[in-house]
matplotlib code that plots the C-alpha trace (Angstrom):
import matplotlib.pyplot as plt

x = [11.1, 9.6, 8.0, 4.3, 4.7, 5.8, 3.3, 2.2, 5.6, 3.4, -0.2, -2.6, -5.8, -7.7, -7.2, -8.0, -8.4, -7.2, -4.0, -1.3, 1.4, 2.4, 5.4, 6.4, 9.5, 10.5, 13.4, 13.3, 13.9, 14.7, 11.4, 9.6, 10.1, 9.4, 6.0, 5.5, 6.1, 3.7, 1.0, 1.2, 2.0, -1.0, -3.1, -1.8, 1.3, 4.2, 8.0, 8.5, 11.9, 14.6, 17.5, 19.8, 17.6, 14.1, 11.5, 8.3, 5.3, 3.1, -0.9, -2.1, -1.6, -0.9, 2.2, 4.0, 7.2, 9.1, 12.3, 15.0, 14.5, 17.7, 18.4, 18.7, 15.3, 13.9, 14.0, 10.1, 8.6, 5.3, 2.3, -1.0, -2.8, -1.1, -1.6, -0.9, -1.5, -3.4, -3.9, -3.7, -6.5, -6.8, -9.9, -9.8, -11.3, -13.8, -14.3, -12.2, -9.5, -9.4, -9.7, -6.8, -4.7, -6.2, -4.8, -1.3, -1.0, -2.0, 0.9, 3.5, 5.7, 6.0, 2.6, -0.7, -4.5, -6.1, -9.5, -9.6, -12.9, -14.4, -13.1, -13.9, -16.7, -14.3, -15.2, -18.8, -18.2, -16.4, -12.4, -8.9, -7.3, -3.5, -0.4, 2.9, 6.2, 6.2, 3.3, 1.4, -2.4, -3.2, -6.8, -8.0, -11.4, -13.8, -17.0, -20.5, -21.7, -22.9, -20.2]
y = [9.1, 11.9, 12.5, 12.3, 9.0, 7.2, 6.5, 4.0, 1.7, -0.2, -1.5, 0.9, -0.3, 2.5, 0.8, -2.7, -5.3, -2.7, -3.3, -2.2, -2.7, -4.5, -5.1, -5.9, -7.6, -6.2, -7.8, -4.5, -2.2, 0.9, 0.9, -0.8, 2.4, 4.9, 3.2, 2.5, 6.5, 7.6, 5.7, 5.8, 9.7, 9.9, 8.2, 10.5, 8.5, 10.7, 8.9, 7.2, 5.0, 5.4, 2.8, 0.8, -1.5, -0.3, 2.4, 2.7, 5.0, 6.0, 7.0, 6.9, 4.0, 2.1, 2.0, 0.0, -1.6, -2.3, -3.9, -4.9, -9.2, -11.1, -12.3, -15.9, -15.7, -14.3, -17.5, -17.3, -14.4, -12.8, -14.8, -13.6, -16.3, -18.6, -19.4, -16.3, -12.5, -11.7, -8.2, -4.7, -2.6, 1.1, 3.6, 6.8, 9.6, 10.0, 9.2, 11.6, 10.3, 7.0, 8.3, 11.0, 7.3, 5.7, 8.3, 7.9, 4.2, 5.4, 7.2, 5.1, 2.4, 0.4, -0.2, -1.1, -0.7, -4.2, -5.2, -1.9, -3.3, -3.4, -0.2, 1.2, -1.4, -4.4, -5.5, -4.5, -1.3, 2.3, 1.4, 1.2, -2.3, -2.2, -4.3, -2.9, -3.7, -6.5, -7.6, -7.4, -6.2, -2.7, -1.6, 1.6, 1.5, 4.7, 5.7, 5.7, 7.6, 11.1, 13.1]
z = [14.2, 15.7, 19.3, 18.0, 16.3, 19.4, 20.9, 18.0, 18.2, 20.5, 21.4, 21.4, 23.3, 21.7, 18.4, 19.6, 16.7, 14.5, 11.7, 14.0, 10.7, 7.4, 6.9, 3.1, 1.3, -2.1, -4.1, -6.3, -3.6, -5.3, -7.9, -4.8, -2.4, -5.6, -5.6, -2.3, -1.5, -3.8, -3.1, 0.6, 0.8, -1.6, 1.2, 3.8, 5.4, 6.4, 6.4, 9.7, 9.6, 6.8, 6.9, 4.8, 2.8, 4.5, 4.7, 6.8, 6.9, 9.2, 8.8, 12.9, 14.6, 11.5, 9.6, 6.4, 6.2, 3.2, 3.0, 0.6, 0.7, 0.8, -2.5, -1.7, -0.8, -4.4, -6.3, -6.2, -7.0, -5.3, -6.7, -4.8, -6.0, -4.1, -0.4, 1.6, 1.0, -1.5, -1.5, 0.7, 0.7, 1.8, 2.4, 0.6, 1.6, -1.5, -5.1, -6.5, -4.7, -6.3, -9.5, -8.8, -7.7, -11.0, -13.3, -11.4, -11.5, -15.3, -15.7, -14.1, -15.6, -12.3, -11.6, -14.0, -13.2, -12.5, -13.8, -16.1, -17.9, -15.3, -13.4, -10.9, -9.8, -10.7, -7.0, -7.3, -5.5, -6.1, -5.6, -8.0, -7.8, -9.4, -8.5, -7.5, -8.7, -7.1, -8.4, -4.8, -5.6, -4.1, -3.4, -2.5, -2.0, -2.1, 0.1, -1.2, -3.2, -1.3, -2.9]

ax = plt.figure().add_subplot(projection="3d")
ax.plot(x, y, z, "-o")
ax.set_aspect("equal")
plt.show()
């Protein structure tokens, strides 16, 4: 970890109510990280932590965790319909971002667009919804329309 991201290891009253971190449990690690450090570095997080069976990333104050789940505890897979996360969502920085994601997800084999008849006003505004390899449902949700 370097110097400048220090200062966000702890509570940061300027941030105040603000997602301080997720942190994320993937029983495919390996295709978990290749997705995980696409998407994120396409958002703007840089590496933050790198260790045996986990990764994080940092974007500000607010970073993602991913780590490798024990085994014993992946008899039941991720389903986000049932009680408990359903979904992370992101801002991006304008329209043609999501659409630059969208065409990604497109081309990847660990990950698939959500909603795609609907797209990209699936949620009645401008944003890409697609699920990881995990199965864990990504947002990234664009501004309004003054590009």
């Amino acid at each position: 970890m370097t110097d400048d991201h220090a200062t966000f290891d702890h509570a940061d009253p300027d941030h105040a109510g603000q997602l301080h971190h997720v942190e994320l449990y993937a029983s495919d690690f390996d295709a978990s990280v290749d997705f995980w450090d696409w998407l994120l570095g396409e958002l703007g997080y840089e590496p933050k932590n790198d260790w045996d069976g986990g990764r994080s990333w940092i974007n500000g104050p607010t970073y993602v965790v991913l780590v490798e789940a024990e085994s014993a505890h992946c008899e039941h897979p991720f389903d986000r319909r049932a009680p408990g996360l359903n979904h992370l969502a992101f801002h991006a920085p304008s329209r043609k971002q999501v659409d630059a994601i969208t065409e990604g997800v497109r081309e990847r084999d660990d990950a698939e667009v959500l909603y795609e008849d609907r797209h990209p006003y699936a949620g009645g505004y401008y944003a890409l919804y697609c699920e990881d390899p995990e199965g864990i449902k990504v947002e990234v949700v664009g501004p309004e329309a003054t590009e």
